[in-house]
N, C-alpha and C positions, 0 to 999 in steps of 0.2 A: 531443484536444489533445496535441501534443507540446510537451514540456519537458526543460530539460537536471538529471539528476541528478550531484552529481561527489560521489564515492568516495574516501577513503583505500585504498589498494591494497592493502592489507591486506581491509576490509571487500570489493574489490571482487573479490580473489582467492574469498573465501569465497562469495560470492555468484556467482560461475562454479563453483566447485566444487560447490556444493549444487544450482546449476539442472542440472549433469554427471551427480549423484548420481536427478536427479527426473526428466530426459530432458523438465523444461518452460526455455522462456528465462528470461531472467532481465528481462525486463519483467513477463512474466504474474507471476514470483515478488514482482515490488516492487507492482504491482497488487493483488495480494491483498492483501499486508503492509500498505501503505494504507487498505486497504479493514477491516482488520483492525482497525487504529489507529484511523479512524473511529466504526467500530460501539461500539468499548468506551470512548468518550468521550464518546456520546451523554448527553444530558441528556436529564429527566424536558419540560422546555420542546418540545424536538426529540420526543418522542413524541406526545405530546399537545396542543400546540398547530399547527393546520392554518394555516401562513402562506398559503395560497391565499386564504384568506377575510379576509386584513389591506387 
């Protein structure tokens, strides 16, 4: 799925710098951080409760 992210240029400078610094882009870099964000906000519901069986 594509989506548009908008950046202060500041944040967005940093974020070309550091994908520069990693030699990854800076999609895979915001994919991860997402995905990052995700995992450490899971809830104890979210583990253990199987919504397939709802």
């Amino acid at each position: 799925m594509a989506w548009t992210l908008r950046l202060s240029d500041d944040d967005e400078a940093a974020l070309g710098a550091q994908s520069a610094l990693e030699g990854r882009s800076k999609q895979e870099i915001t994919r991860d951080a997402v995905r990052t964000y995700l995992e450490r906000h899971r809830t104890w519901d979210d583990l253990t409760f199987d919504r397939a069986m709802v």
